[in-house]
C-alpha positions as CSV (number, residue, x, y, z in Angstrom):
1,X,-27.5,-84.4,-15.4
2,X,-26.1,-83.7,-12.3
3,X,-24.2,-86.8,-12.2
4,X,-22.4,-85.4,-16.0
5,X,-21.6,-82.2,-14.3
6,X,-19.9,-84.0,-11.8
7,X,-18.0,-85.7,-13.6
8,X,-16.7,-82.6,-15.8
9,X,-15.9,-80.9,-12.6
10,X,-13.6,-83.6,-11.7
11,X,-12.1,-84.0,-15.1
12,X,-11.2,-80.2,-14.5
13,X,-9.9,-80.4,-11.2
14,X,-7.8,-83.5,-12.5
15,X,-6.7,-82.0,-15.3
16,X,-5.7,-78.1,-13.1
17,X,-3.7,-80.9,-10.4
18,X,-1.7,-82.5,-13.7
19,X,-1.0,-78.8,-14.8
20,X,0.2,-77.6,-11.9
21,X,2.1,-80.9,-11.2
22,X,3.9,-80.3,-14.1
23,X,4.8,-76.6,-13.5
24,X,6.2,-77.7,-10.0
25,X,8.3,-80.7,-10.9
26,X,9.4,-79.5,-14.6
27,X,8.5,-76.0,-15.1
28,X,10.5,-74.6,-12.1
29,X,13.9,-76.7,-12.5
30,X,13.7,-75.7,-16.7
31,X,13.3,-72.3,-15.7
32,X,15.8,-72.4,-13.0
33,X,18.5,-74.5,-14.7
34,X,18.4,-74.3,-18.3
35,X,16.6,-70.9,-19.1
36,X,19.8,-68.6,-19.1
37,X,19.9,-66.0,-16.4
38,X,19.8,-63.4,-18.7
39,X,16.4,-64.5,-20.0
40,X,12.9,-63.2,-18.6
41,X,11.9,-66.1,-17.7
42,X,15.1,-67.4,-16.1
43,X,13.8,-68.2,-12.3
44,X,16.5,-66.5,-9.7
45,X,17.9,-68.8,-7.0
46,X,15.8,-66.5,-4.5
47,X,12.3,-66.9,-5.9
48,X,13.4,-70.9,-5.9
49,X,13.7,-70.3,-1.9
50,X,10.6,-68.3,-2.0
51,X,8.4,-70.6,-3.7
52,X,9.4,-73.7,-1.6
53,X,8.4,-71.3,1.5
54,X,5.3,-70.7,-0.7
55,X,5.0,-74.6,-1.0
56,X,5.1,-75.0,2.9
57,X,2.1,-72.4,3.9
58,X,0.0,-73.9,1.1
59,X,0.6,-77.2,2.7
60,X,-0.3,-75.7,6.4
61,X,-3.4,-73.7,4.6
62,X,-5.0,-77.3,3.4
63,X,-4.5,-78.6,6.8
64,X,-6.3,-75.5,8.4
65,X,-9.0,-76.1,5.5
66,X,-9.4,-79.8,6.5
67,X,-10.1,-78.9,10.3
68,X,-12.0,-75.6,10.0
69,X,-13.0,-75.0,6.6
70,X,-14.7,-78.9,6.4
71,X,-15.1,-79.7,10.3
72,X,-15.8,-76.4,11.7
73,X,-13.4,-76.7,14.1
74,X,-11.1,-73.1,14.6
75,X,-7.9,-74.1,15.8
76,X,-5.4,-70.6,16.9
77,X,-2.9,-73.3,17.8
78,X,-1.4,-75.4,14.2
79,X,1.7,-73.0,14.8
80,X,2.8,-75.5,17.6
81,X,2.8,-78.4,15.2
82,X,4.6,-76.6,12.3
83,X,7.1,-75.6,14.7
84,X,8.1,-78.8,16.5
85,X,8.1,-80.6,12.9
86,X,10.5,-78.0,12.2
87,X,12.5,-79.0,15.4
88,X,12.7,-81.9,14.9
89,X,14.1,-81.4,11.5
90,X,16.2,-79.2,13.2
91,X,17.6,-81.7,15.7
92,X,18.3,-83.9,12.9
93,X,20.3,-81.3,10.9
94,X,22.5,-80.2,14.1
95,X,23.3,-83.6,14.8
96,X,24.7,-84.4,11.3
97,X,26.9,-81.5,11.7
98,X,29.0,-82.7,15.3
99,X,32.1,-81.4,15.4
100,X,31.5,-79.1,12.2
101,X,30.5,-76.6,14.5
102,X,32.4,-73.2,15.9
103,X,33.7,-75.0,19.4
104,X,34.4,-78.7,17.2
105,X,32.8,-80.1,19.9
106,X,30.0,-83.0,19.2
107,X,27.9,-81.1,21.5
108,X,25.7,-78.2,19.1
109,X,27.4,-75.4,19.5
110,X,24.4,-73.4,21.9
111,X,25.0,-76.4,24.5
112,X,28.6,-76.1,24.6
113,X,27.8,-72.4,24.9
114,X,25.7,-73.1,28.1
115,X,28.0,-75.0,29.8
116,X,26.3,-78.6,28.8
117,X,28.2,-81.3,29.5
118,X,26.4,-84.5,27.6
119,X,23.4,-84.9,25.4
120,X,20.0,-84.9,27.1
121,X,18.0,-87.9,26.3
122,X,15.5,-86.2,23.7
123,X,18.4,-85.4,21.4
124,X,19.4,-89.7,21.5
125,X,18.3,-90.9,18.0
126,X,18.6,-88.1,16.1
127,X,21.4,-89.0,14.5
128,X,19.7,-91.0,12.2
129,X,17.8,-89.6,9.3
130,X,14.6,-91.9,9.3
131,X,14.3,-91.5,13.1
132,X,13.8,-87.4,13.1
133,X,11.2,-88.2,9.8
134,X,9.4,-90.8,12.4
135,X,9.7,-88.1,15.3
136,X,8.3,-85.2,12.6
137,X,4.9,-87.4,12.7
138,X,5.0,-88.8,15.6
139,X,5.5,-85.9,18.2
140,X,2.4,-83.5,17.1
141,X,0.2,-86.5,16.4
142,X,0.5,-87.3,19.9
143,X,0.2,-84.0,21.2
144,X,-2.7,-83.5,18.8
145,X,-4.3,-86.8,20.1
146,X,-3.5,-85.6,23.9
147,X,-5.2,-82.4,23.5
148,X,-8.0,-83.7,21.1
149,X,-8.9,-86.4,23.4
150,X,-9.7,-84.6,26.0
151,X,-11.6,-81.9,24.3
152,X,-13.2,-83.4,21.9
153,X,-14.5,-85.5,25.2
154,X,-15.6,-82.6,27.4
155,X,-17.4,-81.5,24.6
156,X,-15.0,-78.2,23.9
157,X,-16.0,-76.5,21.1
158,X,-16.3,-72.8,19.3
159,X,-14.6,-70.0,20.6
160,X,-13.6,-72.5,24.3
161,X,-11.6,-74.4,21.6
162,X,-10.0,-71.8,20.1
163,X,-8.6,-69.8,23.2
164,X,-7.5,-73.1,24.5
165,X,-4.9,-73.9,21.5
166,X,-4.1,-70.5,21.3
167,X,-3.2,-70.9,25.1
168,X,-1.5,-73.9,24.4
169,X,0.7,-72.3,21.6
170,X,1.7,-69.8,24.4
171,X,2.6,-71.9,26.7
172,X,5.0,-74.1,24.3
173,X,6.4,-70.6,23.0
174,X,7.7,-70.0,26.6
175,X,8.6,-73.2,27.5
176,X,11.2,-73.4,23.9
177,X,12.3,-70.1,25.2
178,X,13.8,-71.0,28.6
179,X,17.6,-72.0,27.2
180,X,17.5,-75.3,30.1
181,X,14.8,-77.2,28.0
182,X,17.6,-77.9,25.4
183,X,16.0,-76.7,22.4
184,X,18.2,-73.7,21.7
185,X,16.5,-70.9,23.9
186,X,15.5,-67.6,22.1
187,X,18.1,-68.3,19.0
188,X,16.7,-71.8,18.1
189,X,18.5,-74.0,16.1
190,X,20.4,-72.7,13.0
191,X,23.7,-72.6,10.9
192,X,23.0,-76.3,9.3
193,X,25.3,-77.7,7.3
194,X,24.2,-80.4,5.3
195,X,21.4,-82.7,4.9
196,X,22.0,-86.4,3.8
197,X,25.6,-85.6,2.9
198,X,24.1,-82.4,0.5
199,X,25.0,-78.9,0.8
200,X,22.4,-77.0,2.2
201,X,24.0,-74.0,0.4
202,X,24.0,-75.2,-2.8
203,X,21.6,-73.7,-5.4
204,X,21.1,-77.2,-7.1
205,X,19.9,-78.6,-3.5
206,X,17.6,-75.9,-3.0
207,X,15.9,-76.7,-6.1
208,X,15.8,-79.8,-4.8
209,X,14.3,-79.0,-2.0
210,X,11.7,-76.7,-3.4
211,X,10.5,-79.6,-6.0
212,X,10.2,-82.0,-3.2
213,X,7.9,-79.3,-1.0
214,X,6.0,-79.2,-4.1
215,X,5.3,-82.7,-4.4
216,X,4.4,-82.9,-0.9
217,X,1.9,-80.2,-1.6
218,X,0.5,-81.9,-4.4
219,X,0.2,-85.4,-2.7
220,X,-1.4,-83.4,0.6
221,X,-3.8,-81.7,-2.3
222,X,-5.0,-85.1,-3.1
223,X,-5.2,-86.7,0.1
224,X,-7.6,-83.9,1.1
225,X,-9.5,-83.9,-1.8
226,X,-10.1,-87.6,-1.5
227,X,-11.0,-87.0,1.9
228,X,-13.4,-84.4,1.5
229,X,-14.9,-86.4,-1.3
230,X,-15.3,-89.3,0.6
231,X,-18.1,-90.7,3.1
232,X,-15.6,-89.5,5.7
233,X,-15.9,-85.9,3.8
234,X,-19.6,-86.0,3.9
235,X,-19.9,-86.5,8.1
236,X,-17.2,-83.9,8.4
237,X,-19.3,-81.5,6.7
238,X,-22.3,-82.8,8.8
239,X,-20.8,-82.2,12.0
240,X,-19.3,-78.9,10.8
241,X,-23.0,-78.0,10.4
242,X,-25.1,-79.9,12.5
243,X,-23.1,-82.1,15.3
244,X,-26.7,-82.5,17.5
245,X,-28.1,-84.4,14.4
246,X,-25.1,-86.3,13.4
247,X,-24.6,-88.1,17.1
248,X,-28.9,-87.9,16.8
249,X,-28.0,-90.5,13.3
250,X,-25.6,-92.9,14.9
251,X,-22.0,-91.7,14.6
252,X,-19.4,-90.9,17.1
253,X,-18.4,-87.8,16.0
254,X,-15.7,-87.2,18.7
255,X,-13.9,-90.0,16.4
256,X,-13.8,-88.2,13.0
257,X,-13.0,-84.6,15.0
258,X,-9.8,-86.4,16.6
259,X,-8.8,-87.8,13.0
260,X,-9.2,-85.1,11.3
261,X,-7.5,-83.1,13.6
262,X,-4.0,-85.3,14.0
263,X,-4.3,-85.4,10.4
264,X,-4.0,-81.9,10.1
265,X,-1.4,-81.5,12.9
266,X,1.0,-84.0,11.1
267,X,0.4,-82.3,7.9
268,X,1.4,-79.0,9.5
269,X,4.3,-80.7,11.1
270,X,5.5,-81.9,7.8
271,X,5.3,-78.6,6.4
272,X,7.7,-77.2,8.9
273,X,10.3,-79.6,8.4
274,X,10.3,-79.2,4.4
275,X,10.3,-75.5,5.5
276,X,13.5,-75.4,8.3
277,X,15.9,-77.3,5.7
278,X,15.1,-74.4,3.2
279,X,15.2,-71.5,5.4
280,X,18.0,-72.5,7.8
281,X,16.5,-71.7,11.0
282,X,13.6,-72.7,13.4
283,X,13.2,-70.9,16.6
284,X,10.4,-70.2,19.1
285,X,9.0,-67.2,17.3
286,X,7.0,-69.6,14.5
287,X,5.0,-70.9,18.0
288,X,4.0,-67.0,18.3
289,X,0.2,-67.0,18.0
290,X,0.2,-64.1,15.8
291,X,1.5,-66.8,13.2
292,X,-1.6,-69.2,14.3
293,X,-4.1,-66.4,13.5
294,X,-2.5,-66.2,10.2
295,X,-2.7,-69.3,9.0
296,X,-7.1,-69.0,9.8
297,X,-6.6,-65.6,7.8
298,X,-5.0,-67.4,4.7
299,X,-8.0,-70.1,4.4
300,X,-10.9,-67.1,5.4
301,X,-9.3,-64.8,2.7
302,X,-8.8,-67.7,0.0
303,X,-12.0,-69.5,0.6
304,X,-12.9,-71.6,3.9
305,X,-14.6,-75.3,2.7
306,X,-12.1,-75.0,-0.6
307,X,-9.4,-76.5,-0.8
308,X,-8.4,-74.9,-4.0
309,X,-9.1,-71.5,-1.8
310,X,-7.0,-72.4,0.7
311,X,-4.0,-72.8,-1.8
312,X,-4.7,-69.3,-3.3
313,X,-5.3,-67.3,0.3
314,X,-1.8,-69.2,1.1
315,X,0.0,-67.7,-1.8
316,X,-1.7,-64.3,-2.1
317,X,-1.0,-63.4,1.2
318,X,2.4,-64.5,1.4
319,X,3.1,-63.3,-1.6
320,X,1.9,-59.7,-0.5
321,X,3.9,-60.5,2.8
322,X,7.0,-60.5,0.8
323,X,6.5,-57.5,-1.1
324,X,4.8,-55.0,1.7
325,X,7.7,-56.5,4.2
326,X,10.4,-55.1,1.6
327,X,9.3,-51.7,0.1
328,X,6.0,-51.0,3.0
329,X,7.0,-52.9,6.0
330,X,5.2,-50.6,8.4
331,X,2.0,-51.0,6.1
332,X,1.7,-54.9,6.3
333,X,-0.2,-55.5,9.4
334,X,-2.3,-52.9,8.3
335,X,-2.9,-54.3,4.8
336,X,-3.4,-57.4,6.0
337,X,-5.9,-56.7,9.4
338,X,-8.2,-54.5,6.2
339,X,-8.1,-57.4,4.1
340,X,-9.1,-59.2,6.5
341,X,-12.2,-57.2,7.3
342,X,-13.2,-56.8,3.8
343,X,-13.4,-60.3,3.2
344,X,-15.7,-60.5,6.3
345,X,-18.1,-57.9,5.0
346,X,-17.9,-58.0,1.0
347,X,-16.7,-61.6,0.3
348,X,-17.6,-64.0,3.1
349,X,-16.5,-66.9,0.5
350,X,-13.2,-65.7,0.4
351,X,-11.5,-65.1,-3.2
352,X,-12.8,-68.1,-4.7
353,X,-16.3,-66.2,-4.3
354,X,-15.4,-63.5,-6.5
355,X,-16.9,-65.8,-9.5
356,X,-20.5,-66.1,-7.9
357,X,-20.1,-62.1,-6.5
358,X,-19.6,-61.5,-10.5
359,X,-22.1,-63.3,-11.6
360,X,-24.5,-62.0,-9.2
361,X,-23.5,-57.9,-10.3
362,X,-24.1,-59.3,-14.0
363,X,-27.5,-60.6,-13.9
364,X,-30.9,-60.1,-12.6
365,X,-33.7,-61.9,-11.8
366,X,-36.4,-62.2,-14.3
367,X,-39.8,-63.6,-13.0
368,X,-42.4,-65.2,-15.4
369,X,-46.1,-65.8,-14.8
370,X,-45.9,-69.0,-14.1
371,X,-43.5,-68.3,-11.1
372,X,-40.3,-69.3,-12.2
373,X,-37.3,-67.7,-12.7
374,X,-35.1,-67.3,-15.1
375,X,-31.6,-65.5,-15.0
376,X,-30.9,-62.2,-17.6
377,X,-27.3,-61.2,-18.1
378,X,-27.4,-56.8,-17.7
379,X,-25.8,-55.4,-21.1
């Protein structure tokens, strides 16, 4: 029986993936391209931007699921890694406009600005296309694996954890400040061009974009989901609840925390470069930890331990975002800090709970003589 129900879960999850596969990949470019603009359900350039954004958080949200939500780990800090996968995208896009720039010079145009002279050596390489994709992985796993290392070793955990990456998001935010580390100062890098000889400001390679951020979503969707379903899943889930007995069984657990959590620094990463190409900017203010403490409120409010969750608190807050920032903008913070605390006290399952929450106002407990119980649904 419960080995049926299983398998009709999955069929459904399957079956939702394929759907909204198809919605991303064909539903959007119909709606964009061929429905006329005069139509309905003609999709504006804008919400094409706006969803690839969309399709970026949702990609950081599973990764916050995947260490939290399923390891029990709280990490204030993930804004690091979407940020320096966005600069690195960013150095990429600079270099492939030399001499495009205001001064023509093959210097970017903040360097030339400050006086620089020649390239520092971090900049060498990125040039090339495939070497800033390399660097986009490369660069917060080994950060991640630096930091996890050594905490995971000293046995760092709960709230010690948490102020320490939000102390190291800090720290990085000042350091990408200072305008001699290279990287732009307070204005960042911005004003790309192109990206593989395409127009970053045409509508047709926005799309393009957004379908590919979409994809990624999707394939980082599945790789969690075969994760969390896995053997792998199971010991995550174990330590999450009960680390004493799972070193107590035989397993290294500081070995599954530091996978799990360069896994979800490079899928973080990976976000912020799909998300600088579409929005045209990076600077040090996505390293403020204001953003990091965000990204924990889209998995609480969506669901923590669901991925499907963490996908829905991503887009219903951001969506929100975008609408309180336009016609409220002195309102969002506080919109967001009560919803917040109403998901604390009412749904601790986050919106994904609202089913059992339902079902729980609906029926009633009904106790036979025997001692069982039987559920009544209230007229």
């Amino acid at each position: 029986m419960f080995t049926q129900l299983r398998d009709i879960q999955s069929n459904r999850a399957w079956a939702a993936t394929l759907a909204a596969g198809l919605v991303i990949l064909v539903g959007v470019p119909l709606l964009n391209q061929v429905v006329p603009a005069g139509s309905f359900l003609h999709l504006p350039d804008y919400l094409v931007i706006l969803l690839g954004k969309f399709f970026c958080y949702a990609m950081v949200a599973l990764a916050m699921d995947l260490i939290w939500g399923y390891t029990g780990i709280l990490s204030l800090g993930h804004g690091v890694f979407f940020a320096l996968g966005g600069y690195a995208m960013g150095m990429h896009l600079m270099r492939a406009m030399a001499g495009q720039g205001v001064y023509k010079s093959n210097l970017p145009d903040f360097m030339v600005f400050l006086d620089w002279k020649e390239l520092p050596w971090y900049w060498l390489g990125f040039d090339h296309f495939w070497f800033a994709l390399l660097m986009v992985v490369l660069v917060p796993a080994l950060l991640a694996l630096l930091i996890g290392f050594f905490s995971f070793r000293s046995r760092i955990t709960g709230v010690y954890f948490s102020i320490l990456t939000q102390a190291m998001t800090y720290a990085m935010m000042l350091l990408f400040f200072r305008n001699e580390t290279g990287f732009g100062g307070n204005n960042g890098l911005t004003d790309f061009k192109h990206l593989l000889g395409f127009s970053l400001q045409e509508p047709t390679v926005k799309l393009g974009l957004c379908v590919v951020s979409g994809a990624a979503l999707i394939g980082c969707f599945l790789l969690c989901r075969f994760i969390t379903g896995s053997l792998l899943g199971r010991v995550l889930t174990a330590i999450r609840d009960a680390e004493g007995r799972v070193l107590f069984c035989g397993y290294r657990s500081i070995h599954y925390k530091l996978f799990v959590w360069v896994l979800s620094a490079v899928i973080c990463a990976v976000a912020g470069a799909l998300y600088v190409t579409q929005v045209g900017i990076i600077n040090p203010s996505e390293m403020q930890p204001a953003n990091s403490i965000e990204m924990a409120i889209w998995v609480a409010v969506g669901g923590r331990g669901t991925l499907v969750g963490a996908l829905l608190g991503a887009l219903v807050i951001n969506g929100a975002k975008s609408w309180f920032t336009v016609s409220y903008p002195d309102l969002w913070l506080y919109f967001l800090g009560a919803l917040f605390i109403a998901t604390t006290l009412f749904l601790p399952q986050g919106i994904v709970g609202l089913g059992g929450v339902f079902k729980k106002w609906t029926t009633k407990t009904k106790e036979s003589e025997d001692g069982t119980r039987s559920y009544v649904r209230l007229p």
